[in-house]
TORKOL-4160 file (C-alpha; in steps of 0.2 Angstrom, whole numbers, padded with zeros to 4 digits, m for minus):
430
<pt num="1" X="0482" Y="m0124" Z="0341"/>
<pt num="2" X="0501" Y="m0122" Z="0330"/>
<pt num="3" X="0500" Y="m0108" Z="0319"/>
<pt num="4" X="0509" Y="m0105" Z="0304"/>
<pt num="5" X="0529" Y="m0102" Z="0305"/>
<pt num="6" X="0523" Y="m0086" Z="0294"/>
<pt num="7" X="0514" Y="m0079" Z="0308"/>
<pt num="8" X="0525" Y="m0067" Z="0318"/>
<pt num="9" X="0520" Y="m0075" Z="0335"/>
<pt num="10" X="0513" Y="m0091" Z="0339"/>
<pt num="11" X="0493" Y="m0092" Z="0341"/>
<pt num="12" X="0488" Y="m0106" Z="0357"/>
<pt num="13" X="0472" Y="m0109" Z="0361"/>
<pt num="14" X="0465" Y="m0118" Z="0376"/>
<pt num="15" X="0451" Y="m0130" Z="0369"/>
<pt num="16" X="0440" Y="m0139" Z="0381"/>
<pt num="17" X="0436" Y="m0156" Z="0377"/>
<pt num="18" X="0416" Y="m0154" Z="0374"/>
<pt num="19" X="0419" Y="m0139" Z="0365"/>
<pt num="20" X="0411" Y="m0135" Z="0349"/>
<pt num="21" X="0421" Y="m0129" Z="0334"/>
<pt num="22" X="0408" Y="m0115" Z="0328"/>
<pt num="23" X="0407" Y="m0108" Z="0344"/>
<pt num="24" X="0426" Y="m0107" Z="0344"/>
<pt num="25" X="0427" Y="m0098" Z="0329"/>
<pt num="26" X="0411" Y="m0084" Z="0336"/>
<pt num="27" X="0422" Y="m0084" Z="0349"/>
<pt num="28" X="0437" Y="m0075" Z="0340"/>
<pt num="29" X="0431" Y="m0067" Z="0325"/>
<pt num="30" X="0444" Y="m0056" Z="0321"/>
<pt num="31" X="0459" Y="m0067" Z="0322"/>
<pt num="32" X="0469" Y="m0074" Z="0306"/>
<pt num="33" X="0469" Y="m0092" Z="0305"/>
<pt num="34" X="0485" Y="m0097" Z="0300"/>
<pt num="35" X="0486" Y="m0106" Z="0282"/>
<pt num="36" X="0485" Y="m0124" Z="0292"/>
<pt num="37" X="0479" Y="m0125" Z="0309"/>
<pt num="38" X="0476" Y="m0143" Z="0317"/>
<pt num="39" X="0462" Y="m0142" Z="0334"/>
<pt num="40" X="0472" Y="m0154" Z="0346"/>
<pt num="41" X="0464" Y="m0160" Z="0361"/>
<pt num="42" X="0447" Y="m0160" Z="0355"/>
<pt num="43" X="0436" Y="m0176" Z="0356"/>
<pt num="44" X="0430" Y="m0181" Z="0338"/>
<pt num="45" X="0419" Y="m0196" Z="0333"/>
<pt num="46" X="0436" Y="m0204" Z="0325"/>
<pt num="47" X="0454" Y="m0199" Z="0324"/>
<pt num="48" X="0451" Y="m0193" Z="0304"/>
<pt num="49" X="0442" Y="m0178" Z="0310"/>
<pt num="50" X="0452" Y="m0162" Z="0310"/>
<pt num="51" X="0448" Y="m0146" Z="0299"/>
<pt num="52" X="0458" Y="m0134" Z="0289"/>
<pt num="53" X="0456" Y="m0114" Z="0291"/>
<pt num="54" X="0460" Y="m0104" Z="0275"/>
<pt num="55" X="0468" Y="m0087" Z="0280"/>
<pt num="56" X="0456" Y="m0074" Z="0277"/>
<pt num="57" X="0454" Y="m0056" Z="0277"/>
<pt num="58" X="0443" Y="m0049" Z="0294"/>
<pt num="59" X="0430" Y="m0046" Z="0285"/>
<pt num="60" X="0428" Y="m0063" Z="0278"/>
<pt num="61" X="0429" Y="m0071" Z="0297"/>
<pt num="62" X="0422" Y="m0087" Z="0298"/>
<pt num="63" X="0422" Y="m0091" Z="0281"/>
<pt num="64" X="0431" Y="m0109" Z="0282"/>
<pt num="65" X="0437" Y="m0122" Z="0273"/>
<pt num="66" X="0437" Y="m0138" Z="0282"/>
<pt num="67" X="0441" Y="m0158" Z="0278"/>
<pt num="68" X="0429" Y="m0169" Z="0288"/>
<pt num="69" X="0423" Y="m0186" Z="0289"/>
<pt num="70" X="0407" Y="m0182" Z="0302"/>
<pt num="71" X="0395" Y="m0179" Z="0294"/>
<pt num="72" X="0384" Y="m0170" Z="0307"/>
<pt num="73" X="0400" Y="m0160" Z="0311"/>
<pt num="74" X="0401" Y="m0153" Z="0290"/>
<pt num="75" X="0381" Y="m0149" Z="0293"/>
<pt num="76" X="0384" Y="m0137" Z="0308"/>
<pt num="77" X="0399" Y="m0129" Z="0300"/>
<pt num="78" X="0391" Y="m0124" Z="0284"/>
<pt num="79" X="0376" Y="m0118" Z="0295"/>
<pt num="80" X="0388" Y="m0105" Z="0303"/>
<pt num="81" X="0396" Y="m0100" Z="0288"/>
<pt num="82" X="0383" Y="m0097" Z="0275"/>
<pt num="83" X="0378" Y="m0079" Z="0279"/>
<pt num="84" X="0396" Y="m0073" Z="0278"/>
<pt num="85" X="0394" Y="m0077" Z="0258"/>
<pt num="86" X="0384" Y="m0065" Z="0255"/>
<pt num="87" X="0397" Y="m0050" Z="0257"/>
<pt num="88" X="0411" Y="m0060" Z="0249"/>
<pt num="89" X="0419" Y="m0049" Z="0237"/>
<pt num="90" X="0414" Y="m0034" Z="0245"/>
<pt num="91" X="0426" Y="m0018" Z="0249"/>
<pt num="92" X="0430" Y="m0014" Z="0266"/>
<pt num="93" X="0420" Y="0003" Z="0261"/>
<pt num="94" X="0406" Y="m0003" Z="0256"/>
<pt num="95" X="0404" Y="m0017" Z="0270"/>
<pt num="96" X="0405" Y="m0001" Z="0283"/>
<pt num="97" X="0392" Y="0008" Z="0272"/>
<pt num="98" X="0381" Y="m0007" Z="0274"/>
<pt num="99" X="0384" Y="m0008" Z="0293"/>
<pt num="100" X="0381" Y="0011" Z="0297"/>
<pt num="101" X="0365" Y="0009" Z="0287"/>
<pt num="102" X="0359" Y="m0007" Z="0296"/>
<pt num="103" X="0366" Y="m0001" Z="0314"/>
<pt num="104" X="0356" Y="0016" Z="0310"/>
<pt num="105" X="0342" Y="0008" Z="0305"/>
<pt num="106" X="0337" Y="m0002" Z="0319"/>
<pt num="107" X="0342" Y="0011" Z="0331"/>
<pt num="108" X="0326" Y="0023" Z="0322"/>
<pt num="109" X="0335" Y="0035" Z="0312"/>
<pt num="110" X="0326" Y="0041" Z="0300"/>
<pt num="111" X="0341" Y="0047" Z="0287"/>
<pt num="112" X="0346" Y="0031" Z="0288"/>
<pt num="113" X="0332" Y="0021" Z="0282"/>
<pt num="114" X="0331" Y="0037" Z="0268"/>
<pt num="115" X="0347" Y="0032" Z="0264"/>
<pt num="116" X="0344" Y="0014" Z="0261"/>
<pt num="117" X="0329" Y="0015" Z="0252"/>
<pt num="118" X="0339" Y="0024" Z="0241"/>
<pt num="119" X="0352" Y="0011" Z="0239"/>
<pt num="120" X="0339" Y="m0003" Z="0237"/>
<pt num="121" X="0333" Y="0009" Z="0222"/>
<pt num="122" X="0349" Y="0011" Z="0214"/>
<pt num="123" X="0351" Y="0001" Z="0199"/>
<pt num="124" X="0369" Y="0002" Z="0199"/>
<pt num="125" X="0377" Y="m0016" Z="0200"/>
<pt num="126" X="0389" Y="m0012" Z="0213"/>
<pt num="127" X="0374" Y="m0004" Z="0225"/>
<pt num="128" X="0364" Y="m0019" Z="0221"/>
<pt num="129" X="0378" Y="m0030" Z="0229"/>
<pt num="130" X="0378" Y="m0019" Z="0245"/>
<pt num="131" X="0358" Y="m0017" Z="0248"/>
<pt num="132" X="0356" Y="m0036" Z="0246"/>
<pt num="133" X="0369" Y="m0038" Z="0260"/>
<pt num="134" X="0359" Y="m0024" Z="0269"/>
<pt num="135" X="0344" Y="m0034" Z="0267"/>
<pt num="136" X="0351" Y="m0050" Z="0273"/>
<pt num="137" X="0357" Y="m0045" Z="0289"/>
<pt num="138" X="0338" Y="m0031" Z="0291"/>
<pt num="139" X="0330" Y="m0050" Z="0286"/>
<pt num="140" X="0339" Y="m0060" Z="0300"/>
<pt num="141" X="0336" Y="m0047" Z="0312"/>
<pt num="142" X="0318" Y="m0046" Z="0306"/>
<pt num="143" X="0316" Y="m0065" Z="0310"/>
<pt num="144" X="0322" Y="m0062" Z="0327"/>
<pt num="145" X="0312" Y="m0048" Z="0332"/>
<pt num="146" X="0297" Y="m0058" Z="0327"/>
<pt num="147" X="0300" Y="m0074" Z="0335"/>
<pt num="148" X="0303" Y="m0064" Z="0352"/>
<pt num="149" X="0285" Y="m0058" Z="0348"/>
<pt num="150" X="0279" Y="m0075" Z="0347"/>
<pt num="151" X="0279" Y="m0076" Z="0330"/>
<pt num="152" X="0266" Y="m0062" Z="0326"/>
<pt num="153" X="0269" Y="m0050" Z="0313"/>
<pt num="154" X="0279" Y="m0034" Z="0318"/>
<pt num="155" X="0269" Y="m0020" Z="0307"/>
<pt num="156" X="0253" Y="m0020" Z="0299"/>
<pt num="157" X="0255" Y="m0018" Z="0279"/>
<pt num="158" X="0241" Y="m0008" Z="0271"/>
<pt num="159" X="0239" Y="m0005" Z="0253"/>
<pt num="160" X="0228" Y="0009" Z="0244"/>
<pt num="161" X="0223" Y="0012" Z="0230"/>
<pt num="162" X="0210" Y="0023" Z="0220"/>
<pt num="163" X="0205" Y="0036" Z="0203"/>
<pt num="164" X="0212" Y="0050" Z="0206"/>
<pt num="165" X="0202" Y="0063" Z="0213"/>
<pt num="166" X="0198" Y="0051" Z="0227"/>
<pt num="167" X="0207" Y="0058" Z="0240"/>
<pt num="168" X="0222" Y="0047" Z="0243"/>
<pt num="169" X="0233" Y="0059" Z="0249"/>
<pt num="170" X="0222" Y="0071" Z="0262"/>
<pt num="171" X="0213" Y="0052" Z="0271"/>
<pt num="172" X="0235" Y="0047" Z="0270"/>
<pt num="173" X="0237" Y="0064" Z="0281"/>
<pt num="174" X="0222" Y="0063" Z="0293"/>
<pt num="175" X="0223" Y="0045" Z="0295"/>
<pt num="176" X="0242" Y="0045" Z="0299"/>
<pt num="177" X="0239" Y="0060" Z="0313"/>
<pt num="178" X="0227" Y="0048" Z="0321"/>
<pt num="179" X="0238" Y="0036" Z="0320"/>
<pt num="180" X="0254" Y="0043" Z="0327"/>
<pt num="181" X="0242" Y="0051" Z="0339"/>
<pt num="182" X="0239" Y="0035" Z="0346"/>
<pt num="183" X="0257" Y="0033" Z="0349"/>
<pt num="184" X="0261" Y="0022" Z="0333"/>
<pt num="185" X="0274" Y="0024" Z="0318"/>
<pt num="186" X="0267" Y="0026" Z="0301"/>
<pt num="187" X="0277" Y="0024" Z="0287"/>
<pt num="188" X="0268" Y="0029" Z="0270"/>
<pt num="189" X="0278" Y="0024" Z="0253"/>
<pt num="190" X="0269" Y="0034" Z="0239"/>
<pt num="191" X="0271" Y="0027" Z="0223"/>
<pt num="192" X="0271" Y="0041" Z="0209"/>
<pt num="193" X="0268" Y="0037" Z="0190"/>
<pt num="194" X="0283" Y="0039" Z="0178"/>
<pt num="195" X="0280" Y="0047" Z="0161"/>
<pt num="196" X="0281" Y="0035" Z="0148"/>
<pt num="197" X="0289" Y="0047" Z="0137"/>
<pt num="198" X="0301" Y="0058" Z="0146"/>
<pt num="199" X="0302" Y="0045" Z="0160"/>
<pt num="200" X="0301" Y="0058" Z="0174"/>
<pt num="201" X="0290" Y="0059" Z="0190"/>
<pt num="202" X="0280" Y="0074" Z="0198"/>
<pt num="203" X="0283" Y="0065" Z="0218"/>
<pt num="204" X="0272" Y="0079" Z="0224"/>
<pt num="205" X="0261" Y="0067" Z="0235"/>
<pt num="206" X="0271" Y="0074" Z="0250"/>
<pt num="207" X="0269" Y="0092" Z="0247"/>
<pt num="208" X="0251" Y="0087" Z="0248"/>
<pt num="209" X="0252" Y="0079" Z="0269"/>
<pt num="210" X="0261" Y="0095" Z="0276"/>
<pt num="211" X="0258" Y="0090" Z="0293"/>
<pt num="212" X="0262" Y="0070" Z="0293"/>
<pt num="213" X="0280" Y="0076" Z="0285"/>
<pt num="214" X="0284" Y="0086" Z="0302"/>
<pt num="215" X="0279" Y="0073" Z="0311"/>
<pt num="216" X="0293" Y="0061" Z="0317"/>
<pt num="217" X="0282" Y="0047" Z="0322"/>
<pt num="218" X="0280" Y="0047" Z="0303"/>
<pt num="219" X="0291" Y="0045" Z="0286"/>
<pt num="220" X="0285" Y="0050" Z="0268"/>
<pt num="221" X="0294" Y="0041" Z="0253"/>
<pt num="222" X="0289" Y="0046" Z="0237"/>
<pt num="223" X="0295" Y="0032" Z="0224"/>
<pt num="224" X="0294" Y="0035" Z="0203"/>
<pt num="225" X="0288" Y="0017" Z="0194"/>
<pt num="226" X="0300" Y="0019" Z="0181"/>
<pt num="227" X="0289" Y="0010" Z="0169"/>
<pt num="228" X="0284" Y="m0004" Z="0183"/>
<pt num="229" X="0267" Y="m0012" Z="0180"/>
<pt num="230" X="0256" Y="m0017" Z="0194"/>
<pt num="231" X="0256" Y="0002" Z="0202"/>
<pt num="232" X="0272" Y="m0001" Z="0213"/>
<pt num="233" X="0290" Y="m0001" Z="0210"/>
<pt num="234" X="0298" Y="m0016" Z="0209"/>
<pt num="235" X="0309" Y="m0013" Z="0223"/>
<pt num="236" X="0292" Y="m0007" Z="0237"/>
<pt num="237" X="0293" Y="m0025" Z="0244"/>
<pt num="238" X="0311" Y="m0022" Z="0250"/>
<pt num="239" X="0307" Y="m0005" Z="0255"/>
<pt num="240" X="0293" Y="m0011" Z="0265"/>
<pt num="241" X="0304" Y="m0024" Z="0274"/>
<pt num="242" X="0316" Y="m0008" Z="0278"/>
<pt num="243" X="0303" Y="0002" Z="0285"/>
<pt num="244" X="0298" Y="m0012" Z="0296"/>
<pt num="245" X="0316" Y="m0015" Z="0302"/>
<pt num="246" X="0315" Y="0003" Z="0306"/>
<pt num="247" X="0303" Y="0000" Z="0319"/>
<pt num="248" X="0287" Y="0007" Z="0311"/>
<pt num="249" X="0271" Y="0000" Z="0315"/>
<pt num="250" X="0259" Y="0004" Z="0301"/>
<pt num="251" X="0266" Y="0004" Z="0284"/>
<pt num="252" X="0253" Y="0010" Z="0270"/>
<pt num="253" X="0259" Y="0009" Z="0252"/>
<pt num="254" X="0250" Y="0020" Z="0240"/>
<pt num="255" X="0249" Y="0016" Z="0224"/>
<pt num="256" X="0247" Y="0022" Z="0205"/>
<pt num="257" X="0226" Y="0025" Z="0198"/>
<pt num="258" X="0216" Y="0011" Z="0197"/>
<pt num="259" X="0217" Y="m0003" Z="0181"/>
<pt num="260" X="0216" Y="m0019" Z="0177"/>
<pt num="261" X="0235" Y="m0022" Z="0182"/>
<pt num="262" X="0235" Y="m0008" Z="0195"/>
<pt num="263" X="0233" Y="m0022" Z="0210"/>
<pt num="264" X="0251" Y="m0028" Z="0210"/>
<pt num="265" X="0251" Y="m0021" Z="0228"/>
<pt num="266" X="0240" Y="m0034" Z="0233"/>
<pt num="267" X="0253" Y="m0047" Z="0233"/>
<pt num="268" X="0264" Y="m0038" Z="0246"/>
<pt num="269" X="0252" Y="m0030" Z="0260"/>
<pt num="270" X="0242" Y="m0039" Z="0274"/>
<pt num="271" X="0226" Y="m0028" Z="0267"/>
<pt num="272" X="0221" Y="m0021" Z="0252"/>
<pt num="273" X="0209" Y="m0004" Z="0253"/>
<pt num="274" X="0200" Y="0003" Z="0240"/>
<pt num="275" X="0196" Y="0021" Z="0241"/>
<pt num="276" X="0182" Y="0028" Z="0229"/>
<pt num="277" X="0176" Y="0046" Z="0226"/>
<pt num="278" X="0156" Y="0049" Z="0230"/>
<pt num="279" X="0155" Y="0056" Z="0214"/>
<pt num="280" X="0160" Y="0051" Z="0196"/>
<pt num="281" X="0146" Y="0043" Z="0183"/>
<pt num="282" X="0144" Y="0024" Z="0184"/>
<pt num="283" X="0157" Y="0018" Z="0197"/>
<pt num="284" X="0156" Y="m0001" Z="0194"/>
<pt num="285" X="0160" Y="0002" Z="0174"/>
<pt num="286" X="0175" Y="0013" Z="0179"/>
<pt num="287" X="0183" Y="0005" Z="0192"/>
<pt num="288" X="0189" Y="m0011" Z="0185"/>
<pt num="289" X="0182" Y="m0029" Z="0190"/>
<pt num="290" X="0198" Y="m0035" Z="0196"/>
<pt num="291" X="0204" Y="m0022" Z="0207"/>
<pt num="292" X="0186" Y="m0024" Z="0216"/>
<pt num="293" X="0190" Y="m0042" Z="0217"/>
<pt num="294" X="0207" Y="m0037" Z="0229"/>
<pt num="295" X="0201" Y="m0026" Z="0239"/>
<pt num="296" X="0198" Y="m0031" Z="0257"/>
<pt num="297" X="0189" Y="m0015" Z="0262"/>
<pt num="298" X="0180" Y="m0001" Z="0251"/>
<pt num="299" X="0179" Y="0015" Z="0258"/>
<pt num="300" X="0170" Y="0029" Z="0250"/>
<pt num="301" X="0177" Y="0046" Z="0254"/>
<pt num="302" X="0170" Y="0065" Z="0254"/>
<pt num="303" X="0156" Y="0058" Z="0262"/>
<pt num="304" X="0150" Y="0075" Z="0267"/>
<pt num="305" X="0142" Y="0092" Z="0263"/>
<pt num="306" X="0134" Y="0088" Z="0248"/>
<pt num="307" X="0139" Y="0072" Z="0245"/>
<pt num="308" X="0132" Y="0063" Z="0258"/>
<pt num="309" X="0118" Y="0057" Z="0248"/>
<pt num="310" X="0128" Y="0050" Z="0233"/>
<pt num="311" X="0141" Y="0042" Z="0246"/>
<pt num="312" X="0125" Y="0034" Z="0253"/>
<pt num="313" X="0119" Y="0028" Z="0235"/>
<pt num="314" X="0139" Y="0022" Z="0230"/>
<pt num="315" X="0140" Y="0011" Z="0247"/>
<pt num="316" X="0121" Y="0003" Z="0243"/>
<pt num="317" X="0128" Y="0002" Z="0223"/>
<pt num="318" X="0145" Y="m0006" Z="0233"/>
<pt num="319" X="0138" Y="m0019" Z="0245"/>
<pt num="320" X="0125" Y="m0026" Z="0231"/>
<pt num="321" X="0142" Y="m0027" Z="0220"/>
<pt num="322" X="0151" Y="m0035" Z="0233"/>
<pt num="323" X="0142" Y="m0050" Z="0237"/>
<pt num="324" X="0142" Y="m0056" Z="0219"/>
<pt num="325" X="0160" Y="m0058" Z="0221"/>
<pt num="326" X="0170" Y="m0073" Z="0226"/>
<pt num="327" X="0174" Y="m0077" Z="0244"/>
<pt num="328" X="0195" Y="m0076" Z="0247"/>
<pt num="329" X="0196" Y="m0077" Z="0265"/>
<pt num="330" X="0186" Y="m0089" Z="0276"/>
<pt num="331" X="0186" Y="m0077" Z="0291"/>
<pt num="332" X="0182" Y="m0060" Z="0280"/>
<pt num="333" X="0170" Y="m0053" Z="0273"/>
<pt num="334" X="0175" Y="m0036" Z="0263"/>
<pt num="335" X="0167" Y="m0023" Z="0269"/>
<pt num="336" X="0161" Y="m0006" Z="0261"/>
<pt num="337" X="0159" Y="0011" Z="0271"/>
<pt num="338" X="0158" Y="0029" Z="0270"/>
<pt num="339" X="0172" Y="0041" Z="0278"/>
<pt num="340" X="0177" Y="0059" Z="0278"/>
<pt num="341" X="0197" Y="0064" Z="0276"/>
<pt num="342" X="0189" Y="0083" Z="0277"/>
<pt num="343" X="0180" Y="0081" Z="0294"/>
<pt num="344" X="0188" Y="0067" Z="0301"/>
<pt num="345" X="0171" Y="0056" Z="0301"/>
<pt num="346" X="0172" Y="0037" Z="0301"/>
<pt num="347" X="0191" Y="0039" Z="0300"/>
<pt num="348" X="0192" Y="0030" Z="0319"/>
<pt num="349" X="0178" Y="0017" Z="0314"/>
<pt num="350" X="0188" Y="0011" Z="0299"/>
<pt num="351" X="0205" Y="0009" Z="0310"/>
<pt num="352" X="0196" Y="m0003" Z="0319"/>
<pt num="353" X="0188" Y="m0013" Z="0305"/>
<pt num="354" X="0205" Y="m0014" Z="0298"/>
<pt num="355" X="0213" Y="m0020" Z="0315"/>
<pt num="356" X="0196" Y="m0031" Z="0317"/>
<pt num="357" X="0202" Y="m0040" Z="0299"/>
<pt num="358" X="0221" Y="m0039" Z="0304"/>
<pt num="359" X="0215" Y="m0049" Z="0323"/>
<pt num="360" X="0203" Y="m0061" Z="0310"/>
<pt num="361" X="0218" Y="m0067" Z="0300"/>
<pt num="362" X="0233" Y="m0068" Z="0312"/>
<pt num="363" X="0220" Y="m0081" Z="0325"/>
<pt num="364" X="0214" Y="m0090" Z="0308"/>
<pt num="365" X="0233" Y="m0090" Z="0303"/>
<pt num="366" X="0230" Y="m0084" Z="0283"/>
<pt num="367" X="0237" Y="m0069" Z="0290"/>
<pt num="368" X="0254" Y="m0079" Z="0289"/>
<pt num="369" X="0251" Y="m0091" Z="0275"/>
<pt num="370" X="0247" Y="m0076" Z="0265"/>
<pt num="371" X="0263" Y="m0067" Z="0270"/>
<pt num="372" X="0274" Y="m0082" Z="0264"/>
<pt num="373" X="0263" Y="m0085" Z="0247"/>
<pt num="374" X="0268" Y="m0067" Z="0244"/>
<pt num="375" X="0287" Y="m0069" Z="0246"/>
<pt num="376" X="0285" Y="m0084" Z="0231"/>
<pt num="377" X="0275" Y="m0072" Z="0222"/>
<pt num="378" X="0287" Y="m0057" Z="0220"/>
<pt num="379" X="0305" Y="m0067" Z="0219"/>
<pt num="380" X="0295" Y="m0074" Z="0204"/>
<pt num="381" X="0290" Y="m0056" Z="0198"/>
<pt num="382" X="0308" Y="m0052" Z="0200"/>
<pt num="383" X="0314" Y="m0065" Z="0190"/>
<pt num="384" X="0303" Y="m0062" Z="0173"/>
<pt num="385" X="0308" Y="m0044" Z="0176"/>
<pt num="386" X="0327" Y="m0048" Z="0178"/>
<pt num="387" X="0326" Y="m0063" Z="0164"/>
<pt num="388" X="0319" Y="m0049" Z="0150"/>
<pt num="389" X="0334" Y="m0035" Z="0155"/>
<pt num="390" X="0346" Y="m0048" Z="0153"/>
<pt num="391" X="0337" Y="m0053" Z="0136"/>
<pt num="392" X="0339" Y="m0038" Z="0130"/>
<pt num="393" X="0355" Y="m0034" Z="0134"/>
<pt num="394" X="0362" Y="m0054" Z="0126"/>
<pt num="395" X="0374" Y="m0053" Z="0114"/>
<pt num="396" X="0364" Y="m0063" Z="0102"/>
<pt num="397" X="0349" Y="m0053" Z="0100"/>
<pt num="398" X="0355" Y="m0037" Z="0104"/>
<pt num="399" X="0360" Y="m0033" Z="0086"/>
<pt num="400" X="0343" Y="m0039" Z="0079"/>
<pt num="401" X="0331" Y="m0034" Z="0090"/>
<pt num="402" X="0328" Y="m0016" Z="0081"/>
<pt num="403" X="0330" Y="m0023" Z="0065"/>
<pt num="404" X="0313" Y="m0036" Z="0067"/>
<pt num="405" X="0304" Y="m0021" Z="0078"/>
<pt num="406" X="0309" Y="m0013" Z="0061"/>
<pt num="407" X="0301" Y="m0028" Z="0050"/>
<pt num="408" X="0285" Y="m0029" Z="0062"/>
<pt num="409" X="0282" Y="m0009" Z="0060"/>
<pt num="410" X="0284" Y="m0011" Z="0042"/>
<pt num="411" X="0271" Y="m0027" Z="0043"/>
<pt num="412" X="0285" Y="m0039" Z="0034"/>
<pt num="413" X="0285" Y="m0051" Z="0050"/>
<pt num="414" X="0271" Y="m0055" Z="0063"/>
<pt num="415" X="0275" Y="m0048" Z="0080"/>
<pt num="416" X="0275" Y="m0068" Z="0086"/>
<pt num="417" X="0285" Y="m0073" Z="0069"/>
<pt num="418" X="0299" Y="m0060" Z="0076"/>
<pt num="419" X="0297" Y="m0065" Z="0094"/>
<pt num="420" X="0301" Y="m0083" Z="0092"/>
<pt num="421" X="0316" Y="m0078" Z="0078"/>
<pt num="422" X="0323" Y="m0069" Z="0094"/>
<pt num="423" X="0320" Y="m0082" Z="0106"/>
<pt num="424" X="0328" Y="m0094" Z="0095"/>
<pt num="425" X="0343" Y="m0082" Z="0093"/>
<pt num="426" X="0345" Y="m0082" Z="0112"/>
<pt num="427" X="0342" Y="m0100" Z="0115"/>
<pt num="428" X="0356" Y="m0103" Z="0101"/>
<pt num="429" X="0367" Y="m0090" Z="0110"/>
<pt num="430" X="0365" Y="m0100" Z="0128"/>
């Protein structure tokens, strides 16, 4: 190879014949490429093949610009150069702070994974740019560590749900001390309600599982919602995927009450558990049908004492309910069953109807079909959240948007009169 006359010394490579170009470039990824480099002694499909190599900066390695006529040859080079696009145009800061967050990751720190869940949080655009990066490479690593486990899934996402009261955070504490018992590694994201007028959070859920917190076989995160729908924030999917790279085994996502839109959890775990109280006037009116409808397993908690006889009647009240419902899965059935956070009974028996249903769908393969459906599902949640921000903030209806809230408070327009005066107004500003 002839380097550039800019270059203070000559670059000469030794190409074999049957040598590929990618892994000639994997094989120096530090040097700079002079402006124009020519690969002699290389065997080519014709004599017009040759490639250019811009000179880049380190951090931009294999990033290349190249002139062929083959085809094939243009196809593998993009292959190897389309990840290294995603940190283009970041600082040589802020691509160490992506690597020390991903190298500490993988490696089980807990401060580290802290630390990028905080970053996937942030919603400034600069830290946006950096946790995507972050994400890329804990996603590429993600997809290797499950294809060397036969492609099997590497943790089992649980999400849960209930009415306050139910007892969401004392079953989270003595089911993830029988877990880490056990020698897994829990990882529990507690989503906490923001106010809606204030916009503050309480994130007490951890001062509520005292003993899981100490334990470092186990990580607590409590998350606000920020006005999210759906019960979870909208960046829980990402952190789930962090809390995987992390090594944990069992991820459970608590989420916010129970409503009609409170199931947006469903959409990004494996299972979907519903826990009830044994007591509390006419369960099926206040529990919503659709929730019921997402819920792979009902369990009915404080089953004891007292309150063994009304869990008894709620689980009856439960199973009836149950099989009026439409079946999802082909290999499940939803099951309903009492437990006792307190005492520790039934805790052990509903672990293994959860792995029971986990075993069901990864040998009937929903288990996988039902991960990817859910990946199409939230980039689309993203993308109406992402599209009303940025039609918000357009130029051409930023100005008019209080003065038509103004008119439809005043009853001059029709919320729909003013809705499609503003959608007009951005679609002329396009």
């Amino acid at each position: 190879v002839s380097a550039n006359r800019s270059e203070l010394m000559p670059l000469v490579l030794l190409i074999p014949n049957k040598m590929k170009i990618p892994s000639l470039l994997l094989r120096f990824p530090r040097c700079y490429f002079s402006r124009r480099t020519y690969f002699m002694n290389f065997h080519f499909t014709s004599r017009a093949d040759f490639l250019c190599i811009e000179s880049l900066m380190p951090m931009h390695r294999y990033r290349t610009k190249w002139i062929c006529s083959s085809n094939s040859l243009r196809r593998e080079l993009c292959q190897q150069v389309a990840p290294d696009q995603q940190i283009e145009g970041l600082s040589d800061k802020e691509q160490r702070l992506a690597d020390r967050l991903y190298n500490g990751l993988i490696q089980g720190h807990r401060a580290c994974l802290a630390e990028a869940i905080t970053l996937v949080e942030s919603t400034q655009s600069r830290k946006k740019k950096i946790a995507q990066v972050l994400l890329q490479k804990v996603l590429s690593y993600h997809r290797e560590q499950e294809k060397l486990n036969q492609g099997k899934p590497l943790a089992f996402r649980v999400g849960l749900s209930g009415p306050p009261g139910a007892g969401k955070s004392t079953f989270i504490e003595c089911f993830g001390k029988m877990l880490t018992e056990r020698k897994y590694k829990v990882s529990v994201l507690a989503v906490d309600p923001s106010s809606s007028t204030s916009g503050g959070s309480l994130l007490g859920d951890k001062t509520r599982m005292t003993e899981l917190s100490r334990d470092m076989n186990a990580y607590i995160r409590p998350s606000p919602t920020r006005g999210t729908l759906g019960g979870v924030t909208r960046t829980t999917n990402e952190a789930i995927l962090l809390c995987e790279g992390g090594g944990y085994d069992v991820v459970l996502v608590e989420t916010v009450g129970v409503g009609q839109s409170e199931f947006a959890v469903a959409d990004m775990v494996d299972m979907f558990i519903l826990l009830l109280p044994p007591a509390g006037g006419d369960e099926l009116q206040g529990i919503k049908r659709g929730i019921i409808e997402m819920a792979d397993l009902v369990a009915i908690n404080k089953a004891d004492g007292d309150l063994v006889v009304p869990a008894r009647r709620i689980q009856a009240e439960y199973v009836s309910a149950m099989k009026l419902l439409r079946k999802r899965s082909k290999v499940w059935r939803p099951k309903v069953m009492r437990i006792s956070a307190k005492t520790g009974e039934g805790i052990s028996d509903m672990w293994d109807k959860m792995t029971e249903f986990r075993d069901l769908m990864l040998t009937s393969g929903e288990l996988i079909a039902k991960r990817r459906k859910q990946q199409k599902v939230w980039m689309w949640n993203l993308i109406q959240e992402n599209m009303l921000e940025h039609f918000r903030s357009h130029l051409a209806v930023k100005d008019k948007i209080p003065l038509l809230e103004e008119k439809v408070l005043s009853g001059v327009l029709s919320p729909g009169l003013a809705a499609d005066l503003l959608l007009k107004a951005f679609k002329d500003g396009l």
